[in-house]
N, C-alpha and C positions, 0 to 999 in steps of 0.2 A: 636734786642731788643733795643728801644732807652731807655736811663738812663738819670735823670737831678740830677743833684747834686749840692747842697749849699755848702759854705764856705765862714768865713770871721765872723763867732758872738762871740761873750764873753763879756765879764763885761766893759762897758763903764761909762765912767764919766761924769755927767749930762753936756752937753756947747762941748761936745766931738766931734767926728768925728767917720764913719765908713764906710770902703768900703766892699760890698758881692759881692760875683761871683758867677755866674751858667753857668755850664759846662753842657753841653747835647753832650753824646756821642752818635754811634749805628748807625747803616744804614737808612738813611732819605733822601728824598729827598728836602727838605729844611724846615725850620724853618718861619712859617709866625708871627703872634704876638709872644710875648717875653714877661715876666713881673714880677709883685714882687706882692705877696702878704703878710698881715701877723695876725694874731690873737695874740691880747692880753687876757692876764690871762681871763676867765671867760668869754668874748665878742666871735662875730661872726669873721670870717675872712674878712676882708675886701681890696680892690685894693691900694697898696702903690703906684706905678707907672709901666705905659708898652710901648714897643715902638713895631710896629706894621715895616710890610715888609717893607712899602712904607715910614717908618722912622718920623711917625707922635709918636710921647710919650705924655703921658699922665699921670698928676700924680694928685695923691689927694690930696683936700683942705689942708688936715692937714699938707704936707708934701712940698706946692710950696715954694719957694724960697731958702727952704734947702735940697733940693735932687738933684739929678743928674743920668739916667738912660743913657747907652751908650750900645752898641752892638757890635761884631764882628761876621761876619757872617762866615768869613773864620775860625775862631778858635771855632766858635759854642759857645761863650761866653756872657753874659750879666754881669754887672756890674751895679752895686747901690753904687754911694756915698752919705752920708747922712751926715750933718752938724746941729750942734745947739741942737744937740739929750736933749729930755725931758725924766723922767721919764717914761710918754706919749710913747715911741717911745718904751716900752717894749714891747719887741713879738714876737712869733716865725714866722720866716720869710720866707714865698717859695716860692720856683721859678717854673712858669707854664714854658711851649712851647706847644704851636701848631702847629706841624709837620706831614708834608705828611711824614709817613716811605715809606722806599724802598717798591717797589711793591701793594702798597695801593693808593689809586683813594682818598682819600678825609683824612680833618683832623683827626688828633687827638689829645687830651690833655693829657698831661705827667705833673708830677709833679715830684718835690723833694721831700722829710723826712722832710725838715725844717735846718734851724740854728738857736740857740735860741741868741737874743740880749737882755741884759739886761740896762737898764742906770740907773747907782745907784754912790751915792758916800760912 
């Protein structure tokens, strides 16, 4: 059973900084895209940033110049550092993977529960 798991939210202060991680455990045979999503209060969820097998990342309008998505393949880990955080950047935040599991011919998508970030002062 593959599991992804968030970590890394709590109460930030607006001008702040924050780093999340996703851990994706479980028998797979590898992890192709990677990414962050996240919903704010009452809105749709929408793509924070992702970085795909071939190492292309991709992040949203709202988010360039103060984000930073990195990978490790060997530790099955994704990382989101976020900078400059706005009230705006409240939301709960999770993490996909697209992973062949062990014994399965094609993807699948896996999620987290979420972490929730707040930015308040």
């Amino acid at each position: 059973q593959v599991q992804v798991v968030e970590s890394g939210g709590g109460l930030v202060q607006p001008g702040g900084s924050l780093t999340l991680t996703c851990l994706v455990s479980g028998r797979l045979v590898n992890i192709n895209d990677f990414g962050w999503y996240r919903q704010p209060p009452g809105k749709q969820r929408e793509l924070v940033a992702s970085f795909n097998l071939v190492g292309i990342r991709n992040y949203a309008d709202s988010v360039k110049g103060r984000a930073t998505i990195s990978r490790d393949n060997i530790k099955r880990t994704l990382t989101l550092q976020m900078n400059a955080l706005t009230p705006e950047d409240t939301a709960m935040y999770y993490c996909y993977a697209k992973v062949v599991p062990s014994g399965a011919v094609s993807l699948r998508d896996f999620w987290g529960r979420g972490t929730q970030v707040t930015v308040s002062s």
